[in-house]
N, C-alpha and C positions, 0 to 999 in steps of 0.2 A: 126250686126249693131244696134240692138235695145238695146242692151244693153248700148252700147257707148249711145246714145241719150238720154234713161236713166240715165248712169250715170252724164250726161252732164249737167241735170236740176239740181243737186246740186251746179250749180254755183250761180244759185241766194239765196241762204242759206248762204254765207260766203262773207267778207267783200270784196268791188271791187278790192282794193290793191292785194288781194291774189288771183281773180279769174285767171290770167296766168298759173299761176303755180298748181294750181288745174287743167285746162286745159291741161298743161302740162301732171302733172301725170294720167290725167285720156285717154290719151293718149297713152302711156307708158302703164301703164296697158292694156289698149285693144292688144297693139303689144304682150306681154306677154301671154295673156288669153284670149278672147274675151267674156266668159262668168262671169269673175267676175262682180260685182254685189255691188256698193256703198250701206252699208247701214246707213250710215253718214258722213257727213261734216260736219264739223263747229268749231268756235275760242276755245281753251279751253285752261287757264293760258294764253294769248298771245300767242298761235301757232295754226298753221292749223292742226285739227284733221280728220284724214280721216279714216272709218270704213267699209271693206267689207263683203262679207258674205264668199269667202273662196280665199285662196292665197298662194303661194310660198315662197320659199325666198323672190325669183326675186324681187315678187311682193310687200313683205314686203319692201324689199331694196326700191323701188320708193315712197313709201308710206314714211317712213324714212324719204328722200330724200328732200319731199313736204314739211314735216315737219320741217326740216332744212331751208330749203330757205324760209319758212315765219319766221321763227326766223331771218334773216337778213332784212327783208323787210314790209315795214309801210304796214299796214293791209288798212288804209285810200286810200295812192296814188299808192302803192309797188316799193317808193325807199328807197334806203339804210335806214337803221332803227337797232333801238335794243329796247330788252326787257325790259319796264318799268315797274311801278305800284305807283300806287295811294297810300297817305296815308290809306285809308282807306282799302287797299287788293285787288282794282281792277288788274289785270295784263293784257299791251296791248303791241305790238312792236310797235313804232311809231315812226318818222324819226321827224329831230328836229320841220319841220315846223309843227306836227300834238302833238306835243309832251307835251302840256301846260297840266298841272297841273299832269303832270307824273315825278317820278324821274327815274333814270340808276339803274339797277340792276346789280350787279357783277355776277350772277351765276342765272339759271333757278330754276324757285321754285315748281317741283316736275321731279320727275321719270317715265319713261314712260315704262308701260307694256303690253304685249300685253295677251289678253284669245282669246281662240278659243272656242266656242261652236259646237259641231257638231250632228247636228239629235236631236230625243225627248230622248236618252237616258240620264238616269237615275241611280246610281248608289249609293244605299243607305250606300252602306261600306266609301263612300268617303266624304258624310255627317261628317260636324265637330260639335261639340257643348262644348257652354263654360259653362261654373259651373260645381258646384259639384253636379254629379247624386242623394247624399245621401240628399241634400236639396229640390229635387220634381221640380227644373229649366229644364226644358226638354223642347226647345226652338226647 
């Protein structure tokens, strides 16, 4: 259970409109795992990012999941909404009444991927580096 109350204080990190559905999946998660472990929330391009320390499908599928339904849903109140952005490159989902000085986007404007990091390992052969060796860039 202490994990759930933990993951639970990331509600106040993310906009009210989304905290249901944050709820929700942190929820879902706990029925899943009981030890996974939030190590972020928060709005990223207009959607709900959610970050843990280790997961499943399952647990990805909910995670997903979250992330979808704040794409439908005003980050301000959480009703129906869609993905804006500002002239200037801000991006927020907002429902018409939250939606002033936002325009409609056709298509989300990035790819979402996921890294796993696990333990202090290290593994020097998987190091990449760009330039040319023979010009001394050894970055």
């Amino acid at each position: 259970m202490m994990t759930m109350t933990y993951n639970l204080t990331w509600l106040a990190a993310i906009p009210a409109g989304w905290r249901p559905i944050l709820h929700d999946a942190v929820e879902r998660l706990h029925a899943l795992d009981p030890t996974i472990q939030i190590t972020l929330a928060k709005e990223k391009f207009g959607s709900l990012r959610i970050h843990v320390d280790h997961g499943s499908a399952d647990a990805y599928a909910v995670i997903d999941a979250a992330r979808a339904a704040s794409e439908r849903s005003c980050e301000l109140c959480g009703a129906d909404a869609q993905l804006r952005r500002t002239p200037d490159g801000y991006y927020a989902t907002r429902c018409p009444d939250h939606a002033t000085g936002f325009m409609p986007l056709e298509e989300a404007p990035s790819v979402t991927f996921r890294v796993v990091v696990r333990g202090d390992r290290h593994d020097p052969s998987a190091d990449h580096h760009e330039g040319n060796p023979d010009d001394g860039d050894a970055r």
